[in-house]
Kinemage of the C-alpha trace (Angstrom):
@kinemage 1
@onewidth
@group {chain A} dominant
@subgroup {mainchain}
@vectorlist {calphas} color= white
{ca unk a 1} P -152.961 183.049 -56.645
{ca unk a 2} L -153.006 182.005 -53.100
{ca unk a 3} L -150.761 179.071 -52.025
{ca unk a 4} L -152.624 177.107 -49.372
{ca unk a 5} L -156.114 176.086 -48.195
{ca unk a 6} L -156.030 176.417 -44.579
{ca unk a 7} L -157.840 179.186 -42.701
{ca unk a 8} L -155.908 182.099 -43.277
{ca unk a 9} L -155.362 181.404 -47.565
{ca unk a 10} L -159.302 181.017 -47.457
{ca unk a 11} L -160.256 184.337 -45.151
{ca unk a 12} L -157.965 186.574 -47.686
{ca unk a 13} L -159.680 184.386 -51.134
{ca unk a 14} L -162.726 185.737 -49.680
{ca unk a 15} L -162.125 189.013 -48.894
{ca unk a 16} L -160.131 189.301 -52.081
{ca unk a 17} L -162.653 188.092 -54.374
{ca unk a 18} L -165.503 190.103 -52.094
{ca unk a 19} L -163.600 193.469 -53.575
{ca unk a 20} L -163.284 191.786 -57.333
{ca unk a 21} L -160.162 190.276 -57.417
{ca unk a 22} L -159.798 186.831 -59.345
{ca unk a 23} L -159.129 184.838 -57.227
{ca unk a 24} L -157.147 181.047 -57.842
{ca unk a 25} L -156.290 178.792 -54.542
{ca unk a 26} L -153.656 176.399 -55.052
{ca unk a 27} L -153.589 173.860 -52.301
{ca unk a 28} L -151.279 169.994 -52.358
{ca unk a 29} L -153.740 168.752 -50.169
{ca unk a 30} L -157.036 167.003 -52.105
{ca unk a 31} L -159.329 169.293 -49.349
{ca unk a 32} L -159.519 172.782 -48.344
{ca unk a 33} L -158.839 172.959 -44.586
{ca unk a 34} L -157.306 169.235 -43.672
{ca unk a 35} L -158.594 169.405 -39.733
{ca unk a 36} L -162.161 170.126 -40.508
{ca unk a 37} L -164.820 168.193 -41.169
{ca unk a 38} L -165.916 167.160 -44.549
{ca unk a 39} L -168.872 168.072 -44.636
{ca unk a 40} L -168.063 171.963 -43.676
{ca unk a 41} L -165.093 171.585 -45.753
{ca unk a 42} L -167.638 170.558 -49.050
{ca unk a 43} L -169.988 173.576 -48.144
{ca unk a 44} L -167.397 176.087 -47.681
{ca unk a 45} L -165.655 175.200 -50.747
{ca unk a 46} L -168.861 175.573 -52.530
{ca unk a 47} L -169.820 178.601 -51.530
{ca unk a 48} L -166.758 179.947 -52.039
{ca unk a 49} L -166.829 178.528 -55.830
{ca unk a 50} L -170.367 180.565 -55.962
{ca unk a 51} L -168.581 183.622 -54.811
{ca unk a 52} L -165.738 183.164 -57.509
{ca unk a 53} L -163.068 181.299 -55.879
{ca unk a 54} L -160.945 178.745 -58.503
{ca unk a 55} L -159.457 176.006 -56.778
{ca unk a 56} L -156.748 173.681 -57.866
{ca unk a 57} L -156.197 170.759 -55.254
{ca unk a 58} L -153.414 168.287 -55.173
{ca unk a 59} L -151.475 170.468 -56.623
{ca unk a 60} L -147.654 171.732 -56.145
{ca unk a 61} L -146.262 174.616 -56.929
{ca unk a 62} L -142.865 173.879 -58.875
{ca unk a 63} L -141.514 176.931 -59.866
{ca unk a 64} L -142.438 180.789 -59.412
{ca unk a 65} L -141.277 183.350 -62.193
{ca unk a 66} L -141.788 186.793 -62.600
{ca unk a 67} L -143.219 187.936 -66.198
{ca unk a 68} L -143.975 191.626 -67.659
{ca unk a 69} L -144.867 192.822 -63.894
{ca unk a 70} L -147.196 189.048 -63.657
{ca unk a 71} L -146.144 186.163 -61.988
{ca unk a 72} L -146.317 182.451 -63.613
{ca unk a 73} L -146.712 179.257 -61.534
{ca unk a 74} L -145.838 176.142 -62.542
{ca unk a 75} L -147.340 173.139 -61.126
{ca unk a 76} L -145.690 169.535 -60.893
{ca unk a 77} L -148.708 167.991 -62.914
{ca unk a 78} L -147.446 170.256 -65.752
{ca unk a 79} L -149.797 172.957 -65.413
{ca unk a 80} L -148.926 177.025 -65.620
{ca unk a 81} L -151.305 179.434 -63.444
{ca unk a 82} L -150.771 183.018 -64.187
{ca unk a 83} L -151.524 186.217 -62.137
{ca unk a 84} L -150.506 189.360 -61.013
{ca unk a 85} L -149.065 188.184 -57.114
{ca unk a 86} L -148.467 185.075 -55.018
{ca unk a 87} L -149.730 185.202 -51.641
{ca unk a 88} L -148.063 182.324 -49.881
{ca unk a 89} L -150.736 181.206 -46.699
{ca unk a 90} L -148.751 177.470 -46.340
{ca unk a 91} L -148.847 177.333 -42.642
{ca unk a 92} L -145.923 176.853 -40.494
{ca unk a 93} L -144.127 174.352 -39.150
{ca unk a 94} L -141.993 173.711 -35.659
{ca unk a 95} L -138.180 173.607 -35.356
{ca unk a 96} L -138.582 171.816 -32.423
{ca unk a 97} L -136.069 169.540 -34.023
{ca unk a 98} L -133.152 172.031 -33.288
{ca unk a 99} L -133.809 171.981 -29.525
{ca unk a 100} L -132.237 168.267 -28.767
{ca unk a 101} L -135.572 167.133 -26.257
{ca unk a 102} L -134.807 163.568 -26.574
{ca unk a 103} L -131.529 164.503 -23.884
{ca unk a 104} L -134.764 166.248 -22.036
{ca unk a 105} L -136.957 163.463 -22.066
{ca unk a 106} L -139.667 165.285 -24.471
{ca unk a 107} L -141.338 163.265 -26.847
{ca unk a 108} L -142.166 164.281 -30.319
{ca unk a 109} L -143.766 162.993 -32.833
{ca unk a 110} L -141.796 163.164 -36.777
{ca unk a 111} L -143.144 166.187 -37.598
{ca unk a 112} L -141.822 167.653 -34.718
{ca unk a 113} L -145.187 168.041 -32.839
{ca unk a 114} L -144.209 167.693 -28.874
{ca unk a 115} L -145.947 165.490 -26.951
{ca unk a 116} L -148.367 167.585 -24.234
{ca unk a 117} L -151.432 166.561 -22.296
{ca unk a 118} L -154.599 168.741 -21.064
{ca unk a 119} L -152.105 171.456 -19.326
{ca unk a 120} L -149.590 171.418 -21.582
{ca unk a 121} L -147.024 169.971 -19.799
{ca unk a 122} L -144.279 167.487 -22.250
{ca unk a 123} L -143.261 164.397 -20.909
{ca unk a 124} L -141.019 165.512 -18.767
{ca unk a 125} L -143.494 167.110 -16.086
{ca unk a 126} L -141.461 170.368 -15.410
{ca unk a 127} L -141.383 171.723 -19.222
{ca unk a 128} L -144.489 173.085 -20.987
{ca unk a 129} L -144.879 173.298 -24.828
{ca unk a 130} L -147.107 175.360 -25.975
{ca unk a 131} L -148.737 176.822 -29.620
{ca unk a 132} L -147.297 175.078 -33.377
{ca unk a 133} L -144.965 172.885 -31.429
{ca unk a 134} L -147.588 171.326 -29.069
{ca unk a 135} L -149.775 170.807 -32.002
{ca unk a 136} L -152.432 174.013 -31.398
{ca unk a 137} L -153.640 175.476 -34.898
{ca unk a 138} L -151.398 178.489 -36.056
{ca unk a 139} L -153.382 181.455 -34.690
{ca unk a 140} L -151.901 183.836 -32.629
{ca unk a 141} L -154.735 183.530 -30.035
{ca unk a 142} L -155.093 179.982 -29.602
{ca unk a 143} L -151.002 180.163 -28.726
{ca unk a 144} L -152.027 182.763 -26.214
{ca unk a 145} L -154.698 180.931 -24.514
{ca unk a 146} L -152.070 178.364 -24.463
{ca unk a 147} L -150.118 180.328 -22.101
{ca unk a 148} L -153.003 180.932 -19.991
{ca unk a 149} L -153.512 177.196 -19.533
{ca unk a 150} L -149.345 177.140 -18.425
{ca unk a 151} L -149.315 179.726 -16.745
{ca unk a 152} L -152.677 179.150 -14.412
{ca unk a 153} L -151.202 175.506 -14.066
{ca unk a 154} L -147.388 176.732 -13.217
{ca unk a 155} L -148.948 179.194 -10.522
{ca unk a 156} L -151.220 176.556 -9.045
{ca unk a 157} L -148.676 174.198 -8.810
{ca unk a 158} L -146.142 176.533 -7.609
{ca unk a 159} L -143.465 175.425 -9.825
{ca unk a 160} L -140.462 177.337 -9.516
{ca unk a 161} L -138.628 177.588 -12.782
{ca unk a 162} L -140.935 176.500 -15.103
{ca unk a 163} L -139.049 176.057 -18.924
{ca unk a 164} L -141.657 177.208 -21.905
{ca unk a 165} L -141.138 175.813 -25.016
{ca unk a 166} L -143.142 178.127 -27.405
{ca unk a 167} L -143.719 177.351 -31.175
């Protein structure tokens, strides 16, 4: 069973069911892959089903338990998944909420998304947010070309201290 339907629950559904595993994704959205367009989102899903892949969408997990070596899932809507592991692929999500930016001046939104425009830079001009917290998808690379974009823009603009805020 693989909890969540974003990229990185469907790249290891493939690859598990490409080497024979059974593979079940479990996702409480009513898509695969929220961000995407649904017409990819139908086609993937498809050819996913074709390759093996059982999904089970709008659906939340309830409660894990460990059986005989298996593991049983409950769902809310009453249902019971069984399988031998749990691979949890739910994503992230910012603690920006811990780092008081409202006495900053940094604007977020209510799930904690900061506020950033084409370079990255908050609301309040001399802080930078960059990956999860300035809303970038969760992939290490994308966070790293973030910092490319800060730090190109911090070194052209000669700012002295710049302050980072990373997610």
């Amino acid at each position: 069973i693989i909890l969540g339907g974003g990229y990185i629950g469907l790249e290891f559904a493939q690859m598990f069911t490409r080497i024979g595993t059974k593979v079940t994704v479990v996702n409480h959205g009513d898509k695969i892959l929220g961000r995407e367009d649904d017409d990819i989102i139908k086609l993937l899903q498809e050819k996913l089903e074709e390759e093996g892949v059982t999904f089970y969408l709008n659906s939340n997990p309830e409660k894990a338990t460990k059986e005989n070596g298996n593991v049983s899932l409950s769902l809310k809507n009453g249902q019971t998944l069984k399988a031998e592991k749990i691979l949890v692929a739910t994503g992230r999500v910012p603690n920006s909420d811990k780092l008081n930016l409202e006495a900053a001046g940094v604007k977020a939104n209510s799930k904690g998304i900061i506020e950033v425009n084409e370079v990255l830079q908050t609301t309040t001009s001399h802080i930078y947010a960059l990956g999860e917290v300035a809303g970038t998808p969760q992939f290490t690379h994308m966070a790293y070309d973030d910092f490319r974009v800060v730090k190109a823009n911090i070194e052209k603009l000669n700012i002295p201290s710049p302050k980072i805020v990373a997610g």
